[in-house]
DRENKOL-806935 format. One line per 4 residues: number of its first residue (from 1); their letters; for each residue x, y, z of C-alpha. Coordinates in pm, 1 decimal. Example, Ala and Ser with C-alpha at 12.3 -4.5 7.8 and 13.67 -1.06 7.14 Angstrom:
! residues 2
1) AS) 1230.0:-450.0:780.0 ~ 1367.0:-106.0:714.0
! end
This chain:
! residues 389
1) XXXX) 0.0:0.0:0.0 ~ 208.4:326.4:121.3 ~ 242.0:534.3:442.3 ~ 2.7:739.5:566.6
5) XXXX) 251.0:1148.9:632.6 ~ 95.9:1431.7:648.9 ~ 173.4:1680.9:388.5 ~ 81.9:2020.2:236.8
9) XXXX) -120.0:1877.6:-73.8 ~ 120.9:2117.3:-363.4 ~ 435.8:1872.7:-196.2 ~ 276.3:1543.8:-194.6
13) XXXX) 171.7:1624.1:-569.5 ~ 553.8:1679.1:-667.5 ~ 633.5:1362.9:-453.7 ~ 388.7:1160.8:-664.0
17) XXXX) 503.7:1313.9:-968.9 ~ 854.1:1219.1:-905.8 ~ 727.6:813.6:-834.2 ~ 631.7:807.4:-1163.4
21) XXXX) 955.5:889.2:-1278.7 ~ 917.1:1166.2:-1542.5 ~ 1189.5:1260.8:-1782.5 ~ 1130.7:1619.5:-1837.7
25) XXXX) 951.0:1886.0:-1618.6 ~ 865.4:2262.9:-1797.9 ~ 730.1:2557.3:-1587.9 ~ 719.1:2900.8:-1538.3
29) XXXX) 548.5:2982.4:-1142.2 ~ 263.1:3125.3:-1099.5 ~ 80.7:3154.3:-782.4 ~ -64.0:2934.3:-623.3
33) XXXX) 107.5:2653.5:-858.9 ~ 471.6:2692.7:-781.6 ~ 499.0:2479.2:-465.1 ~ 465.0:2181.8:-698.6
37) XXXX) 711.0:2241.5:-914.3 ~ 949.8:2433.3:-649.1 ~ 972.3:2070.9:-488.1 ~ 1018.2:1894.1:-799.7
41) XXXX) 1311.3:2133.0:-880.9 ~ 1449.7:2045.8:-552.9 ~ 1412.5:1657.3:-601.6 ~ 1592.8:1727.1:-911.0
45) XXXX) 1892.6:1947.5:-799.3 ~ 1938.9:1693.0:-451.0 ~ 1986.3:1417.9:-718.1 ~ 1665.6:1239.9:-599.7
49) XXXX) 1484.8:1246.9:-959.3 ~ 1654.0:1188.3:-1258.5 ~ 1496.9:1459.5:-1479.2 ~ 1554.0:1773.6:-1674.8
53) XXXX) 1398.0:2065.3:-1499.7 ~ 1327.4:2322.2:-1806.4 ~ 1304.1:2695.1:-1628.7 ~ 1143.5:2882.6:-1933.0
57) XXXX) 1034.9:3231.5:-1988.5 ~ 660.4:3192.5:-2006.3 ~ 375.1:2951.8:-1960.0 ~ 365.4:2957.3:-2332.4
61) XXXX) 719.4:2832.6:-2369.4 ~ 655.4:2552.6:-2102.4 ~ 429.0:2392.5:-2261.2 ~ 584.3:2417.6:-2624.5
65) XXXX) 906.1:2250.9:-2430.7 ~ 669.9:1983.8:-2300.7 ~ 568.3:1954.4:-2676.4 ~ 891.4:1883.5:-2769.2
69) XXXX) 980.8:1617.5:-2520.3 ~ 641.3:1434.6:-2537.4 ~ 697.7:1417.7:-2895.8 ~ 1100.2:1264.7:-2840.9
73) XXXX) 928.7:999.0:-2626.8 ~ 983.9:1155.8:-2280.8 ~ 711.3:1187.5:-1976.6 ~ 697.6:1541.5:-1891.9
77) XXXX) 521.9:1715.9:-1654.3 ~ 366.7:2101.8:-1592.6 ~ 178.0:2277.4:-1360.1 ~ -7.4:2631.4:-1428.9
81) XXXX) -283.3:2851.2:-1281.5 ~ -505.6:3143.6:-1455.1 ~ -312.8:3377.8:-1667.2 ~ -73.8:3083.1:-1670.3
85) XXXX) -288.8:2861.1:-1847.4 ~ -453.1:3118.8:-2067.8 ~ -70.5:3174.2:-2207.6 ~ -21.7:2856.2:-2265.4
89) XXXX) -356.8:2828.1:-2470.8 ~ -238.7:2778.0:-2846.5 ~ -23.0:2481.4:-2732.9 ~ -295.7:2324.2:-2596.9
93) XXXX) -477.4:2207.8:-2854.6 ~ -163.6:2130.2:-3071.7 ~ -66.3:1864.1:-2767.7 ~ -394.6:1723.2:-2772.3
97) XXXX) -415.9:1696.8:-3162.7 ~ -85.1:1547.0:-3174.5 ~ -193.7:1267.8:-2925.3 ~ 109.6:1339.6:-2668.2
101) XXXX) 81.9:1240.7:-2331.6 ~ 127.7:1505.5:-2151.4 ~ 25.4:1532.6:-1763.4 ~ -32.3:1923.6:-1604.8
105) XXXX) -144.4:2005.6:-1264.6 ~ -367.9:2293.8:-1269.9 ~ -422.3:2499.5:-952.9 ~ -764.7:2628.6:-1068.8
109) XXXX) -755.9:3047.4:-979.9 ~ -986.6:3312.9:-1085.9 ~ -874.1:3489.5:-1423.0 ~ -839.2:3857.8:-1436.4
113) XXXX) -941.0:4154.9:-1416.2 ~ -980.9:4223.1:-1177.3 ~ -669.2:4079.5:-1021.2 ~ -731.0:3770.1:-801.5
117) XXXX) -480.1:3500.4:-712.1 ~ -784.1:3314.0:-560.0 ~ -942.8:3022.3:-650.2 ~ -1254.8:2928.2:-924.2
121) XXXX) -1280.9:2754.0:-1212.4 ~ -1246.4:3002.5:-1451.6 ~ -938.3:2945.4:-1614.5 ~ -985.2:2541.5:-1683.4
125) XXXX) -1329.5:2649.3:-1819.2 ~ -1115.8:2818.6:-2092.9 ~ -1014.6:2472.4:-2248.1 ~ -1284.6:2256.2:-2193.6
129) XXXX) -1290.3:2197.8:-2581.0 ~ -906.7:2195.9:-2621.7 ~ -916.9:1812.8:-2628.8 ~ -754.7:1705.6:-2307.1
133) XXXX) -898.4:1448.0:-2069.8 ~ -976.4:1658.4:-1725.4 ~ -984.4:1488.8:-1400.2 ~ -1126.0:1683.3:-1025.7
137) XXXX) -964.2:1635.5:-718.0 ~ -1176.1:1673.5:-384.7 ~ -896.6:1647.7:-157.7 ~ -485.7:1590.9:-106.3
141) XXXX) -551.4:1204.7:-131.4 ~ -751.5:1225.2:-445.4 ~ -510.1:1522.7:-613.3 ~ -225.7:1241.6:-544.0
145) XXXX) -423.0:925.7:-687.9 ~ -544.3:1140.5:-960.3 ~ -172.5:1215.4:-1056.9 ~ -42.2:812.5:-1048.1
149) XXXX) -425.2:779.3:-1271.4 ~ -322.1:1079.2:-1526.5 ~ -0.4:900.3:-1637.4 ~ -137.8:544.3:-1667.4
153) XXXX) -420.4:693.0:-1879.9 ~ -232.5:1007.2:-2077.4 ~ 12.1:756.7:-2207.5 ~ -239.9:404.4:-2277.6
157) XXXX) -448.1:662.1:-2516.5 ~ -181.8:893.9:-2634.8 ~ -333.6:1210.5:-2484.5 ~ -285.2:1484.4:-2214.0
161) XXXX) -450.5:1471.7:-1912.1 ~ -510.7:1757.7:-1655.4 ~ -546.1:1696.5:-1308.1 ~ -715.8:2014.2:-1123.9
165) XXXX) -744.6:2112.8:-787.8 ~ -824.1:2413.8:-627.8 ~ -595.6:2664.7:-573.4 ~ -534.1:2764.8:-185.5
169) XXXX) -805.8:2549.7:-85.6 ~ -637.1:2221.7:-172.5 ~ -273.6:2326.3:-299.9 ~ -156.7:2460.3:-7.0
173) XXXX) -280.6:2290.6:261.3 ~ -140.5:2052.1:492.9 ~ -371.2:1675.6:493.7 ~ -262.8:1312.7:554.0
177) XXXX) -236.0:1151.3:231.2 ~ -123.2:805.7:141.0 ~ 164.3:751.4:-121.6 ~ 176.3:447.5:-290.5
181) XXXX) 486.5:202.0:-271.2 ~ 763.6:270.5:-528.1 ~ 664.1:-104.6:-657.7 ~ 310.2:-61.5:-710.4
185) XXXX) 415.5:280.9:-846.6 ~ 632.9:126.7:-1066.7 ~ 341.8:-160.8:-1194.1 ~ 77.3:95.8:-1271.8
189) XXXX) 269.3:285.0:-1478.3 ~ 528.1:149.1:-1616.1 ~ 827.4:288.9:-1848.3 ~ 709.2:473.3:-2181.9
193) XXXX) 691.8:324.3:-2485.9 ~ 643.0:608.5:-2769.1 ~ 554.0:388.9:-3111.3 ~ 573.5:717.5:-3332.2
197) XXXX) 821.2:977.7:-3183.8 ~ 1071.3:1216.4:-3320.0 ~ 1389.4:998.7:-3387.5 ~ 1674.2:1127.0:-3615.8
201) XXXX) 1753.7:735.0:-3743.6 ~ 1345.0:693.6:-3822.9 ~ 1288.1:1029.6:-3961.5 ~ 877.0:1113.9:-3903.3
205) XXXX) 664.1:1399.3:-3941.9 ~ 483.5:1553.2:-3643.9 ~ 203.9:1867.1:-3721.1 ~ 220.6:1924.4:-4101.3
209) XXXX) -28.9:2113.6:-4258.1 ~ -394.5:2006.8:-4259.3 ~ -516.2:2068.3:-4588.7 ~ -933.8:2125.2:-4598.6
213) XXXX) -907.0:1757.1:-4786.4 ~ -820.2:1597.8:-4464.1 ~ -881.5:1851.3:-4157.7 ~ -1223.7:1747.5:-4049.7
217) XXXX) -1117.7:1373.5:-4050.5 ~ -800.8:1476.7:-3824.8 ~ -1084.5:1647.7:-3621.9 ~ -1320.8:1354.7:-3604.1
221) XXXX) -995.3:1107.6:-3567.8 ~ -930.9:1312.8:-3224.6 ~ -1262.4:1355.9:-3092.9 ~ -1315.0:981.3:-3114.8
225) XXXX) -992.8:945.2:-2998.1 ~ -1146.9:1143.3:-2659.4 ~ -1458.5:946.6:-2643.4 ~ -1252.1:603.7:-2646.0
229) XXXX) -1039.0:687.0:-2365.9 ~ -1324.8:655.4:-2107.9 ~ -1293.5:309.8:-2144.0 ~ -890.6:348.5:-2016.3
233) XXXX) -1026.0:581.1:-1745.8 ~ -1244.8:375.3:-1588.5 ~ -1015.0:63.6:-1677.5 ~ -739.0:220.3:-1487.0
237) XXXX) -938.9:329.2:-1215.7 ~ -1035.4:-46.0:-1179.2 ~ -680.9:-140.6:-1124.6 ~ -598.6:126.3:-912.6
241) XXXX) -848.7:0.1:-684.8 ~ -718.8:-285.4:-706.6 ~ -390.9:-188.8:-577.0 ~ -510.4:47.7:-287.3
245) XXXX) -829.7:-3.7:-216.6 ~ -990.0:336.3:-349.0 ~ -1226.4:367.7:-548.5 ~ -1327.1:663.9:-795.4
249) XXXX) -1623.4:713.3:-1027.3 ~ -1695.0:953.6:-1298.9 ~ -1956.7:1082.7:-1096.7 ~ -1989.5:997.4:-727.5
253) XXXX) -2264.7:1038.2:-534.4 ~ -2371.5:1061.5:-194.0 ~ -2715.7:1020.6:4.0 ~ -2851.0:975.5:-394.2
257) XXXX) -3069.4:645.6:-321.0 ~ -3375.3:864.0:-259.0 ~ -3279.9:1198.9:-324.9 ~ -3582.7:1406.7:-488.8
261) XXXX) -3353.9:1714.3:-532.8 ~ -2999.3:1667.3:-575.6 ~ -2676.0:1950.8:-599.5 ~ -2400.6:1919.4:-800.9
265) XXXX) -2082.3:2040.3:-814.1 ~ -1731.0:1940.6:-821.1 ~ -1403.0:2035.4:-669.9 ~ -1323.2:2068.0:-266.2
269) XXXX) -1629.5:2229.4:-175.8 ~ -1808.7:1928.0:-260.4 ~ -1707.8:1851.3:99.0 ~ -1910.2:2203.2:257.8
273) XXXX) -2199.7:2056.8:40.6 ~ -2212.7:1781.2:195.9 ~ -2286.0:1904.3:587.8 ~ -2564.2:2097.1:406.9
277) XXXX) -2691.2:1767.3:278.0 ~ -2672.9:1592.7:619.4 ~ -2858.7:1921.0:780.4 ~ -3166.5:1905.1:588.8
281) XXXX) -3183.1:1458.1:596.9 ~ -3199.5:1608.2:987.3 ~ -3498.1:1799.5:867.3 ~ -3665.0:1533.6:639.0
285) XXXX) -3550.5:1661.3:289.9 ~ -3451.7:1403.1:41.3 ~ -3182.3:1603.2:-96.9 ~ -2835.9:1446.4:-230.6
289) XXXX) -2497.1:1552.8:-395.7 ~ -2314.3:1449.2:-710.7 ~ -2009.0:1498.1:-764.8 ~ -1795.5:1525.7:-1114.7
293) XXXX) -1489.0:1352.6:-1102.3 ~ -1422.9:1347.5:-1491.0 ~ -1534.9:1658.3:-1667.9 ~ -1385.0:1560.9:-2035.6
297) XXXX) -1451.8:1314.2:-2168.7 ~ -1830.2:1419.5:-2051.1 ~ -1999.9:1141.4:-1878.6 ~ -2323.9:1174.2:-1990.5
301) XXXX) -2430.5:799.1:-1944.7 ~ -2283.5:792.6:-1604.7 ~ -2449.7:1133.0:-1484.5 ~ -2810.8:1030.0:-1626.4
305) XXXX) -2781.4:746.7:-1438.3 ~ -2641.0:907.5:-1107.0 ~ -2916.0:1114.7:-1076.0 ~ -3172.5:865.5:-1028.7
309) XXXX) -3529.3:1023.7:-981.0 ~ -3439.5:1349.7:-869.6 ~ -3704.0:1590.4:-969.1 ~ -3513.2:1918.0:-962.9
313) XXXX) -3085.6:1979.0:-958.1 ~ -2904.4:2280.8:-794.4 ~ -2585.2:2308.6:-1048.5 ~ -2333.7:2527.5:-914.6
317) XXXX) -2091.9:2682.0:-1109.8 ~ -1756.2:2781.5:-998.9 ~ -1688.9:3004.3:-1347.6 ~ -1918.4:3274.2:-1574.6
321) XXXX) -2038.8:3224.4:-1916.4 ~ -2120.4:3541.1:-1984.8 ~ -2487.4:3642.7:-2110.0 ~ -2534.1:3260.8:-2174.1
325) XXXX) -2816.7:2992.4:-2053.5 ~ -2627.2:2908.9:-1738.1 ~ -2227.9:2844.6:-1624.5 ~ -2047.9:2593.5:-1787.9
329) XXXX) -2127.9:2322.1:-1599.6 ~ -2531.1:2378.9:-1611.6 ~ -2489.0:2414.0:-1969.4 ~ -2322.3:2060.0:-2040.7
333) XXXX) -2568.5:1928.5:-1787.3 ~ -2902.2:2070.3:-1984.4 ~ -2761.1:1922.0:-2295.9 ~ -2662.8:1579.7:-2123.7
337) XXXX) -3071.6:1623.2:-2009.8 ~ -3167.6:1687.1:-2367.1 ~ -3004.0:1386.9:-2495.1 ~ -3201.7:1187.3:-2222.8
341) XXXX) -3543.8:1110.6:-2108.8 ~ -3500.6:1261.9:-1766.9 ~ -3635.5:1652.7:-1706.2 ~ -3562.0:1752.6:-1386.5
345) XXXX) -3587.0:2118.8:-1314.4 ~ -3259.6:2257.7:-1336.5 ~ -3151.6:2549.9:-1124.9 ~ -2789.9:2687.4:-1206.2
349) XXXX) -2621.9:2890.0:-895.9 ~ -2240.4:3053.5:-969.7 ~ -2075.1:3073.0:-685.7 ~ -1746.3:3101.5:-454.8
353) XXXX) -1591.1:3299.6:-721.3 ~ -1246.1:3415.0:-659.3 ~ -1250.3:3193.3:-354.1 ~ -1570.8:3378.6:-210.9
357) XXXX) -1648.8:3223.0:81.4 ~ -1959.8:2915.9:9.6 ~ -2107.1:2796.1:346.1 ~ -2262.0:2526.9:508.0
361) XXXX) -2561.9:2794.5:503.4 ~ -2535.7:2892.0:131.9 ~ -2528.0:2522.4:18.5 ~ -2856.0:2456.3:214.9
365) XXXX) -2993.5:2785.7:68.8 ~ -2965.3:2652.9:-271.5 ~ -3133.8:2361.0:-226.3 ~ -3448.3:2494.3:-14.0
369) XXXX) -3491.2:2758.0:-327.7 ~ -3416.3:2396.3:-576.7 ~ -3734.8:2212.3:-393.0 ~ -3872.2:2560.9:-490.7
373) XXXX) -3871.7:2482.2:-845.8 ~ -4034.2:2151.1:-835.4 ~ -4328.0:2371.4:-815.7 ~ -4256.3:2669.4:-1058.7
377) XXXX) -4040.6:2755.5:-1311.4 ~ -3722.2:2971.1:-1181.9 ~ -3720.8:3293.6:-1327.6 ~ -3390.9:3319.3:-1485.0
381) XXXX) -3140.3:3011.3:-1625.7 ~ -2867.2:3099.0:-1325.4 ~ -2784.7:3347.1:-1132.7 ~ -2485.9:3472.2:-959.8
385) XXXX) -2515.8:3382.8:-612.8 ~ -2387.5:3602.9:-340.3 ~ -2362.1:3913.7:-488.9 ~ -2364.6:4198.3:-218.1
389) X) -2644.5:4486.2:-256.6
! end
């Protein structure tokens, strides 16, 4: 198994990380990312991880630099936050289209303006469509699983994976988490084997031009790519169970069984939502929380089925889309609704922006005004919650 230290959560990341025995790490910091790849700089420089550590200019150039060694056939590692990951945007979808398995930590912060170092979700919301696989963390023990999961998976289907936790919330706290064993470390993902990779004896072409005659296959060739991988998600989940004992779901749920109205959300304040859930069982209310675990690829099948009979769902965003039908997160779950032939009432909240403060109060707020709904149709598709008079 491993032993149980505690650990602030940004540390244990770079520890897991360096178990997995990357090759090349690119970063630039950026608050409140840096701790992880501070520590991984150390581990390098102390001899205890045999690795190049890259210190480029930008975000933009860490990610090209992880482009380059993903492509050579190394495992490479970044870590980014807001701005961060905004400059890095380009490269994004050129890893994804060129199927390299890239793994990057993303301490999810507020974008500016104004200027907030503070966490949301509004700067992973930026690439939901860049073609990565993206992967929540709850707590330190799930942000470390989740990294020994992204390299298993990133490199059996030849695509990046991000792992995101919340800035401040998660990354720089102090929690008991459980490493795994060097050996089991070592069995769930072992060494990389590139088949197509930039070698000067076997001369190959990486990224030529797409002509219109063959774009929109490339295109559908990726996005069926994405699809396929759940089946290595869940597969490796499976095994990683297997191996520890813990268990992770697309979607997890909690006090779901009989749940009439239901909240969902994802990241660490999944764990806030859930006093609010056990308050009002106190009071009689059949209320229950899902939680996403994967965000891309979507899991529709998984979430229809999660939600069971619920008759209304209190969505809450952690990120704006502006003068839209909801945040991002209520929109993907309307159109997973569409597709099905469940209609719960959907109620879309965005809140605990730039690390606003969401209580035990607020959560239970939320659902009283989602049994609300059962009855009438809210008046608007979502609504900022929280905003001061």
């Amino acid at each position: 198994m491993g032993k149980r230290i505690a650990k602030e959560v940004s540390i244990a990341i770079a520890d897991a990380v360096a178990q997995c025995k990357v090759d090349v790490i690119a970063a630039y910091p950026i608050t409140p990312q840096t701790h992880i790849v501070e520590h991984l700089a150390e581990l390098v420089n102390n001899g205890e991880l045999d690795a190049e550590y890259i210190p480029v200019e930008s975000e933009h150039a860490a990610m090209s630099a992880c482009i380059g060694a993903s492509a050579a056939g190394a495992r490479t590692f970044t870590s980014t936050a807001a701005q961060g990951l905004l400059l890095m945007y380009e490269n994004l979808f050129i890893a994804s289209a060129l199927r390299l398995p890239i793994v990057m930590v993303i301490a999810n912060r507020a974008v500016s303006a104004p200027i907030s170092i503070w966490n949301d979700h509004s700067d992973v919301m930026s690439m939901r469509d860049a073609g990565w696989i993206h992967t929540f963390a709850e707590n330190g023990q799930e942000a470390v699983d989740l990294i020994y999961h992204a390299y298993r998976v990133a490199e059996k289907t030849l695509l990046p994976v991000a792992v995101n936790i919340d800035g401040f919330t998660l990354s720089h706290v102090v929690e008991p988490v459980e490493l795994m064993d060097q050996e089991l470390v070592d069995k769930f993902v072992p060494p990389l084997k590139m088949k197509y990779k930039l070698d000067p004896k076997k001369p190959i072409s990486i990224g030529a031009i797409g002509l219109p005659e063959i774009y929109t296959e490339a295109k559908k060739a990726q996005d069926e790519a994405l699809k396929a991988s759940y089946r290595t998600i869940m597969a490796s989940w499976r095994e990683f169970e297997k191996l520890t004992g813990r268990r992770y779901q697309p979607v997890e749920t909690y006090q779901m069984e009989d749940a009439e109205v239901a909240l969902m959300i994802m990241g660490s304040l999944a764990e806030t939502a859930m006093n609010a859930i056990n308050r009002l069982r106190k009071k009689g209310k059949k209320v229950g929380l899902l939680r996403f675990r994967l965000w891309r690829p979507f899991p529709h099948r998984d979430f229809i089925r999660a939600i069971g009979k619920v008759k209304a769902l209190a969505v809450v965003d952690r990120a704006v889309s502006h003068c839209s039908t909801g945040g991002p997160v209520g929109i993907e779950v309307r159109s997973s609704l569409y597709q099905s032939n469940k209609r719960p009432k959907v109620v879309n909240f965005i809140a605990g922006l730039s690390g606003r403060d969401v209580t035990v109060d607020d959560f239970e707020e939320m659902l009283e005004r989602t049994y609300e709904a059962i009855s009438k149709r809210p008046k608007v598709p979502y609504e900022i919650y929280g905003v001061k008079e």
